[in-house]
N, C-alpha and C positions, 0 to 999 in steps of 0.2 A: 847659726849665729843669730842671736838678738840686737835689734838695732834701737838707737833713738833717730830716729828719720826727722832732718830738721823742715820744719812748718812753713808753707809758703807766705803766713801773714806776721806782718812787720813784729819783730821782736820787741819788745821791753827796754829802755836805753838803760843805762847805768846809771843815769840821775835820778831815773825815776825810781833805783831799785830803794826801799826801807836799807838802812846801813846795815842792819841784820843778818842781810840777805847776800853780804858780800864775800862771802865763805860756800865755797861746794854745798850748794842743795838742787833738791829735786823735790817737784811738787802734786800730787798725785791728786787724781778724783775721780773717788768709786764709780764704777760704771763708764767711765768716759777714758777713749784712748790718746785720750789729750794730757799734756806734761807740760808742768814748766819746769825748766832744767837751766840753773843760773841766768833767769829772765829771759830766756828762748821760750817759744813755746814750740813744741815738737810733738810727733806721733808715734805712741809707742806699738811696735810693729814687730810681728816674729821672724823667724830666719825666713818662713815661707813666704812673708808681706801681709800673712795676716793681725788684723787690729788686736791690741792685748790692751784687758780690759780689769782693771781691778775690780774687787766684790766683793760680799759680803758672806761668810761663813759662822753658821750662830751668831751673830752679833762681830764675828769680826774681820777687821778688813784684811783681806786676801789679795797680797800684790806681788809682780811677776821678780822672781829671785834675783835672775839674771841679770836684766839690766840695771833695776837698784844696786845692786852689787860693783857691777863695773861701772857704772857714775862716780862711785866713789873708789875705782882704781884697783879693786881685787880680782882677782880671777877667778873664773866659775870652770868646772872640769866637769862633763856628763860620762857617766857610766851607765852604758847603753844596758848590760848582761844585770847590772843587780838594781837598776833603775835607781840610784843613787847621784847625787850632786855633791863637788867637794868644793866651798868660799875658801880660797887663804888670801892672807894680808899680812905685812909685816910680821908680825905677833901675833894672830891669830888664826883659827884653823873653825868652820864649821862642817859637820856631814850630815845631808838629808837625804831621807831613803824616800821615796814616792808612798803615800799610803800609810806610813806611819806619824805618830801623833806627838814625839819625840824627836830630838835630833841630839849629835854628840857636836858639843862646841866648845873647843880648846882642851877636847880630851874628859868632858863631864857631859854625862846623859842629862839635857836639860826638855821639860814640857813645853808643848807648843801651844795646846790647847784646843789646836783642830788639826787635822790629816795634812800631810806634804801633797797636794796636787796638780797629776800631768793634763794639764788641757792641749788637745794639737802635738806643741813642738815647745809650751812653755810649764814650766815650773810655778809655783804660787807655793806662797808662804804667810805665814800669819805677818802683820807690819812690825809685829812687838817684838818678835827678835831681833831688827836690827839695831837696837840698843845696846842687844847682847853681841852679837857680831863684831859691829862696827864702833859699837860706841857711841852712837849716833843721837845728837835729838831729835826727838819726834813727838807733833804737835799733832792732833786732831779736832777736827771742826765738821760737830754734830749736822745731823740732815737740817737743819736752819738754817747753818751759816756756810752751806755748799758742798759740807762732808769730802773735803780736804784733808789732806795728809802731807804733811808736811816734815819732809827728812834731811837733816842737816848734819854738816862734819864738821858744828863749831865745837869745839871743847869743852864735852861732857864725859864724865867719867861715871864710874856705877853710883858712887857716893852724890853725884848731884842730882839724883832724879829724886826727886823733893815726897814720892808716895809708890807706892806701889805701881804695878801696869795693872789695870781694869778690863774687863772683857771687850770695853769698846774701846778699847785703843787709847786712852785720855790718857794721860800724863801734868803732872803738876806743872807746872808751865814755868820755865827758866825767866821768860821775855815776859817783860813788860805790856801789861792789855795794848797802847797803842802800837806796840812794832806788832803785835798780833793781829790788830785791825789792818796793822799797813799790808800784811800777809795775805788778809784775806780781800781786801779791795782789787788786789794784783789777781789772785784768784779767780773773784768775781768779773776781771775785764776781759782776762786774756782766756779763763775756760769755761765762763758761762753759769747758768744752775745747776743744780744737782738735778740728781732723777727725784728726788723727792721734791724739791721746789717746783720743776716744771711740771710735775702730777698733781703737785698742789694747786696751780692757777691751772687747768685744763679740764675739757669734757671731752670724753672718746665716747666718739658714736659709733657705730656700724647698721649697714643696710638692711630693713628686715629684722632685727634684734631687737628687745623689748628691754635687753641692758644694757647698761651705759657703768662708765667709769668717769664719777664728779668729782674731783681735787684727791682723784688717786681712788677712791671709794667704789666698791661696786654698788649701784642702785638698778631699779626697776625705772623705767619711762612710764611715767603715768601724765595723763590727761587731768585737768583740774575737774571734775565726775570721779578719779580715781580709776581710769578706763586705761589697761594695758597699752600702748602705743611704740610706733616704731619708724626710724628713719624710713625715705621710700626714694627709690632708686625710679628715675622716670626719664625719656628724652633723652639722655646723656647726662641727666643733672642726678646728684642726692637733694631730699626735700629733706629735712628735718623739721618738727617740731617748734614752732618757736617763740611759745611763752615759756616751756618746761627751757627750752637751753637757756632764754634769757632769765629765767628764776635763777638757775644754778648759776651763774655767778651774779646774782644779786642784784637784778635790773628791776624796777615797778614795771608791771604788766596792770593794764586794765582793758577788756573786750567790751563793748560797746552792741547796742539791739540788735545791728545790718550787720554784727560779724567782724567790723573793723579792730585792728590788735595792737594798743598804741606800747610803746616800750620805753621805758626812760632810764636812763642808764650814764654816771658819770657830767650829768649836767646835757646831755645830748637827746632828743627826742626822735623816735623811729614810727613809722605809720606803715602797718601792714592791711591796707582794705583788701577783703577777700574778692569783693563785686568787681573791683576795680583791678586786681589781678597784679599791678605795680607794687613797690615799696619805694618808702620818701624818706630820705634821714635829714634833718633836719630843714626841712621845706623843700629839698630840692628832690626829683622824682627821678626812679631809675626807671625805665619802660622796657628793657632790652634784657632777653631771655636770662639773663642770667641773675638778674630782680626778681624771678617771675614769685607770686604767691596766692594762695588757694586752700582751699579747707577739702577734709577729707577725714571722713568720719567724724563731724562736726570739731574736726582741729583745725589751727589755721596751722601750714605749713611754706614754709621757703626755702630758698634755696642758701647752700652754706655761706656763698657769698655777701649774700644779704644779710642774712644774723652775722656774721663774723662785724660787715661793716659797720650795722646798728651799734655791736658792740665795743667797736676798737678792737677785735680779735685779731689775731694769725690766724692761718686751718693747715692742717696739713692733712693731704690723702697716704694713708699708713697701708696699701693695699686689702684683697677683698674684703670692699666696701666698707672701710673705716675711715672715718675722718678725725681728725684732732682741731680744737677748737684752744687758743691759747691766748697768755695775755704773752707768753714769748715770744719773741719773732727766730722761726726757725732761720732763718737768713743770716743771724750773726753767729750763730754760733754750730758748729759741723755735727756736735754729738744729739742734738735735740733730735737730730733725723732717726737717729739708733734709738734716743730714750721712745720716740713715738711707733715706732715698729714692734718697740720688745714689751711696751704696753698694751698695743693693739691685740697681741696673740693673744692676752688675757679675754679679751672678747672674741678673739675667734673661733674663742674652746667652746663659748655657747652657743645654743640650738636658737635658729633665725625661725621666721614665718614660714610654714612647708605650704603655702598656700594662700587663698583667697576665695572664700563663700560667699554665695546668696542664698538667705532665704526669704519667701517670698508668702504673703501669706494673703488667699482672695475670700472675697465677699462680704466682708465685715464692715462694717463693725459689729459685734454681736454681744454687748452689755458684758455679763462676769466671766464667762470664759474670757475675750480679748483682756479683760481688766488682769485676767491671774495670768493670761499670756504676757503682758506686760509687766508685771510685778517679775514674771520669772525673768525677765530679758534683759528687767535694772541690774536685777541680781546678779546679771552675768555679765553686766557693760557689753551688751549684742544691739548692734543694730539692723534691723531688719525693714523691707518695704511692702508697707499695706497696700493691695490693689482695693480699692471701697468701690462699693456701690451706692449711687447719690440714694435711692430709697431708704436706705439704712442711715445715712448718717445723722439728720434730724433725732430721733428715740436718744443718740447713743455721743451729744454734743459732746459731754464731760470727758470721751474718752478719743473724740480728733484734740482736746485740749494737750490730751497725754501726748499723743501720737507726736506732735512737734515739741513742745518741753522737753518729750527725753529724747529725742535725736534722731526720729525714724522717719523714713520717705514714705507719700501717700499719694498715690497716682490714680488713676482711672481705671475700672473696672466697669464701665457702664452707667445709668440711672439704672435702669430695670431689669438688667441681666436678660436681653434675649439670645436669640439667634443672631450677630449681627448679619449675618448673609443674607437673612430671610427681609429684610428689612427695605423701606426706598431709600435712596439720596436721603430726603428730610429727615427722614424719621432714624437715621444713623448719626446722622449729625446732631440731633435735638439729641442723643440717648447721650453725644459726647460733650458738647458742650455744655448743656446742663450742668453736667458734674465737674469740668473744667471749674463753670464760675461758682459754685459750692465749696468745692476745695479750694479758691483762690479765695474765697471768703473766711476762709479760717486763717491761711495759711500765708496771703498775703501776694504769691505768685500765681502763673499759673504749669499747672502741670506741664510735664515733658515724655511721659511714660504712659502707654495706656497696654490693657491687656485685654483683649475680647476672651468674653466668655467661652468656654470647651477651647478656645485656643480658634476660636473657628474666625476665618479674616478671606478677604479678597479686595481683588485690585481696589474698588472700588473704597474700601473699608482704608486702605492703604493709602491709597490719593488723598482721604478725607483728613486725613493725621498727618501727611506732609505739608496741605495746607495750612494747620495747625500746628507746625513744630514740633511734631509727636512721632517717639520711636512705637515702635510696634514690640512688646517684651513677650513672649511665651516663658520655655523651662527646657534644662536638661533631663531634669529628675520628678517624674511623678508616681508619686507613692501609692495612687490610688486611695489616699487617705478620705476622702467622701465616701468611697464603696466600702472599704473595710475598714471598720468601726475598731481597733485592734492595735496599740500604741505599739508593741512592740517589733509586728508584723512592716508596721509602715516604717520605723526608723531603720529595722535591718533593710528595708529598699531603698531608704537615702544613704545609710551607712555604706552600702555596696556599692552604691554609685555616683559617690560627689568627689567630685575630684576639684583642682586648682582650676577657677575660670567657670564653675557651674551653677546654675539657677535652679534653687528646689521650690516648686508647689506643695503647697500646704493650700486648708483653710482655716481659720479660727472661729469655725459652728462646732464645732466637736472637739470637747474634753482630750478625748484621744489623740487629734492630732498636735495638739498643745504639748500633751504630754512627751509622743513622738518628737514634736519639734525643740522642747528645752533638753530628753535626754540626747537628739541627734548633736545639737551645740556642747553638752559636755566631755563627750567623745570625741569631737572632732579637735575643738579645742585644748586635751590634754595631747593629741598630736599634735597639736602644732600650727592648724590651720585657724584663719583669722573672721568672723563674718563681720557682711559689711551691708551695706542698702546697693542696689542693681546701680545706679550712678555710680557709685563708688567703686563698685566690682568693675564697670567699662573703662571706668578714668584712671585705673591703677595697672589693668591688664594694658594699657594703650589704647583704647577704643574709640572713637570721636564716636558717639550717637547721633545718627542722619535720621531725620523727618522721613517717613515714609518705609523705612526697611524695619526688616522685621531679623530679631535675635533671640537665640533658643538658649547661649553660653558665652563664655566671654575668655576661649581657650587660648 
């Protein structure tokens, strides 16, 4: 048996009903198992208590036989053996077969326009026979104005439907534009937006995915560079993006020298500083984890709560790792929960981030090779982190210029590339600092990263960088790219061995490993993996970098 399950929230009074309304109806909307049934609002439910949901088949609306039917007092009979349904009513008589595209009504084979279909335990029917049925008027209201369906047993006969039935359901309209409006206001309070209005004000993110769905659209997440980007799942929290979400619904973004993301949106002002790690909406500051914000692969990123707040949004989490971003509040209304589920799967069907790379690239600067090394890396929105040696970077100024404009990490390699083991106290320490205040002289800070030469390090060497605030970086993956001269040799030794969490050695003195290094990013990246600068690969994998230890991967 089909029910209409009456609604635990306050009904409609009588006063409030349009006079219209004062005659047996029932009020439908696609997608939503919500009803209003003579100013009730109610749930429409199967014999088993599951939700039934009208829909859309080619263009047209698909709604459950059974209960329409007996709203308005006729009887429905199921024929289990020939999967058949029979309506009768005073004077009339319908038979629907399951699967076919026809039905027999008062004894004449009449076109349906689409298939009789069994879902579960319920029946669906096109909405436009019950004109023929029942006699019934029936009003529809396009995805703008809520795509309502609205069925009545005021007195209409075949002769008063003012045009033909159209594939979407339209009908010449009997009533008067304002009792139409009063229709839909009742509509709009007691069952909320359509699925196309609440896809129309929303952003679906999900974790790791480079696409999103904006005002119902599928898009790419791109960075203002036009650089692939993606939600990121960290601590307990999702980080999003968030100049690209407050673009999408139409907020001024402007980023500032220090990295600061200020947002404007609606008359209200948002301040996301990276340095500072907070966010402020309107002058007042949130400090507590759930504020928190930070850049990450030169993006400024926060958490959903915080964009949501700047904006005046809802969020809803639609499960793995999807969130919905809305101007609706899913709190008044029960079906938004379903609309942001059965939209979310459309993002789930695509392929996330299978990873997270470094590459890593020592000794340089080295004039036209680094320069066509970096031409290739804009070209592929990669950002990667240079170990420099201070002797090299005077010749080759124009290209630490590069090295920060387009978004890549530059750490310590040395002044003079020795032995550092071989070395005293002083003379280890002069080879670091040195190139500490070198590189802070381009770059404005000072380094956090340093790499000894061959990888070669001891306590001593260790001590010297924790005083200093310096992790100690080696590699998972060394190609051997110095010794063999041979692009293609060296890539299948990174190709074979980079996995999610791993640091590859290059250098950029040789054509070849340049080579190696732009084909190893185009392969890894049509699977799926993401590269990033060594900071970015610790801070993503969970990593805090401690002053004085030393790290090979970031598994």
């Amino acid at each position: 048996m089909l029910l209409l399950a009456d609604h635990e929230d306050e009904p409609a009074t009588e006063d409030s009903l349009p006079a219209a309304l004062h005659s047996e109806y029932i009020m439908l909307q696609l997608v939503n198992a919500n009803a209003l049934h003579n100013g009730d609002k109610t749930q429409l439910e199967s014999g088993f208590g599951l939700p039934v949901r009208p829909y859309y088949y080619n263009e047209l609306s698909m709604i459950p036989l059974r209960i329409v039917a007996e709203t308005f007092g006729y009887s429905v009979a199921w024929e289990d053996e020939t999967q058949t349904v029979t309506v009768t009513g005073e004077t009339s008589q319908a038979l629907f077969t399951v699967g076919e595209t026809s039905a027999v009504i008062n004894a004449e084979s009449r076109q349906l326009g689409a298939p009789v279909e069994l879902l579960v335990d319920t029946v669906y029917v096109p909405a436009r026979v019950f004109s023929d049925i029942l006699g019934c008027y029936i009003h529809y209201y396009d995805k703008r104005d809520g795509e309502f369906l609205l069925i009545s047993n005021a007195a209409v006969t075949a002769g008063d439907l003012l045009g033909p039935q159209t594939a979407n359901d339209s009908f010449d309209s009997l009533l008067p534009d304002a009792q139409l409006l009063e229709y839909k206001t009742l509509g709009d309070t007691c069952l909320g937006p359509s699925l196309y209005m609440y896809t129309s004000g929303s952003l679906f993110l999900r974790s790791s995915c480079t696409y999103a769905l904006v005002n119902g659209a599928p898009a790419t997440i791109t960075a203002s560079n036009a650089c692939q980007i993606t939600p990121i799942e960290k601590d307990g929290n999702l980080f999003i993006p968030v100049e690209y979400c407050s673009q999408s619904f139409g907020a001024q973004t402007q980023v500032t020298a220090d990295g600061t993301l200020s947002v404007t949106y609606n008359g209200h002002s948002s301040v996301f500083p990276v340095a500072a790690g907070y966010y402020s909406h309107d002058g007042i500051v949130r400090e507590d984890s759930s504020y928190i914000t930070w850049e990450f692969d030169s993006v400024v990123y926060s958490t959903v709560q915080a964009v949501a707040s700047a904006l005046g949004l809802s969020y809803t989490y639609a499960g793995s790792g999807t969130v919905v971003l809305s101007s609706y509040n899913p709190g008044d209304y029960s079906n938004l929960g379903y609309y942001a589920q059965l939209k979310s799967a459309e993002l789930q069907r695509q392929p996330v981030i299978k990873g997270y790379i470094s590459l890593t690239f020592d000794d340089g600067p080295s004039g036209d090779i680094t320069a066509r090394l970096l031409d290739g890396l804009a070209q592929r929105n990669v950002h990667v982190t240079f170990f420099l040696c201070n002797y090299r970077i005077a010749p080759y100024q124009e290209l630490m210029q590069r090295y920060l404009l387009e978004g890549h990490e530059v750490a310590n390699h040395s002044a003079s590339h020795p032995n550092m083991t071989n070395l005293s106290g002083r003379e280890l320490e002069t080879e670091i600092d040195s190139t500490n205040d070198t590189l802070q002289s381009y770059s404005g800070t000072v380094p956090h990263l340093f790499r000894p030469p061959g990888g070669a390090y001891n306590e001593r060497i260790l001590s010297a960088l924790a005083d200093r605030s310096m992790s100690c970086i080696l590699w998972s993956v060394d190609p051997k790219d110095w010794r063999d001269h041979d692009s293609q040799l060296v890539s299948n030794r990174i190709l074979s061995a980079a996995t999610d969490g791993s640091i590859s050695l290059l250098h950029d003195m040789y054509n070849t490993s340049v080579d190696a290094g732009l084909y190893v990013i185009d392969q890894l990246q049509a699977e799926g993996y993401k590269f990033v600068t060594v900071s970015d690969l610790a801070f993503v994998k969970g990593y805090e970098l401690v002053p004085g230890q030393v790290y090979k991967s970031f598994k």
